[in-house]
C-alpha positions as CSV (number, residue, x, y, z in Angstrom):
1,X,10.8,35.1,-13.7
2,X,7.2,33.9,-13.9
3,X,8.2,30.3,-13.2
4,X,10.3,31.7,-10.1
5,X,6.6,33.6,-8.8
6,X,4.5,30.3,-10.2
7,X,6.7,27.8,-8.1
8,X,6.9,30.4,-4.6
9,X,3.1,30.4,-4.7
10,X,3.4,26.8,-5.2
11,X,5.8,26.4,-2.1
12,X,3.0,28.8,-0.3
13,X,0.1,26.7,-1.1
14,X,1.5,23.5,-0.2
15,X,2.2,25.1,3.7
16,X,-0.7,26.7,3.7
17,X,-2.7,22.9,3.2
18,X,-0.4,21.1,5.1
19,X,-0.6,23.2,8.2
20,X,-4.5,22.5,7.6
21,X,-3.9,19.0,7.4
22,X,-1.8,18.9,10.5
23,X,-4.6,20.3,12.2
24,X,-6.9,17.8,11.3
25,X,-4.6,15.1,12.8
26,X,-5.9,13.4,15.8
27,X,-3.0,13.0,18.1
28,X,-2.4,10.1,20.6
29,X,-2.3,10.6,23.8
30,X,0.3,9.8,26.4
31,X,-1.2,6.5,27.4
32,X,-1.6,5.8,23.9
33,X,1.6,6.8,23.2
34,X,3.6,4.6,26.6
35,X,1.4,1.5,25.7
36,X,2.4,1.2,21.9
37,X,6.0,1.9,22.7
38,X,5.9,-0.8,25.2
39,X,4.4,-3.1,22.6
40,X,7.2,-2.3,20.3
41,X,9.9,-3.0,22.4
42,X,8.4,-6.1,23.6
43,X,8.2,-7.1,20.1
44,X,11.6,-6.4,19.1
45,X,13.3,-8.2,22.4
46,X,10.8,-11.1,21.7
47,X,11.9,-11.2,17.5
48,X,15.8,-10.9,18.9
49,X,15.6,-14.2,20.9
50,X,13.6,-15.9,18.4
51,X,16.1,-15.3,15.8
52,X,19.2,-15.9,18.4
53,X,17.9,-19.1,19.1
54,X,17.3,-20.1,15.1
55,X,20.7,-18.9,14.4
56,X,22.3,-20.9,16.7
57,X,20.4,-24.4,16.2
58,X,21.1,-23.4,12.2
59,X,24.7,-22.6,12.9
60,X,24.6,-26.2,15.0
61,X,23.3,-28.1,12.1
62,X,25.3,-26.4,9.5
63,X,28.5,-27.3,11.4
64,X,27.5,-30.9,11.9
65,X,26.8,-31.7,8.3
66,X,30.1,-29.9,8.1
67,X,31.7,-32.2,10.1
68,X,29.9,-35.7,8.8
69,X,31.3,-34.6,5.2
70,X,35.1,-33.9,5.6
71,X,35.5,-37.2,8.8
């Protein structure tokens, strides 16, 4: 029963300091906020095309030593 009590208090401690922490958090703003999303989903679209364009020039090449080996 002890260890019950000993690990409750233990829950209850570890709220109790990480509602304090989450009060010590400085929070972005909205601005902040708009102009990293932006940034992120520039950055993925930008990545996408990058790697569409690699695959298919690899996918080219791959097909075309393909095709020198079994003429």
């Amino acid at each position: 029963m002890a260890e019950v009590v000993k690990w409750v208090q233990s829950t209850k401690d570890y709220v109790n300091e990480l509602k304090l922490e989450m009060r010590r958090v400085t929070w972005p703003n909205r601005k902040q906020v708009e102009g990293t999303t932006a940034v992120v989903i520039l950055s993925v679209f930008a990545f996408a095309a990058y790697f569409a364009v690699v695959d298919s020039l690899l996918a080219k090449g791959i097909k075309g030593i393909l095709g020198a080996f079994t003429k």
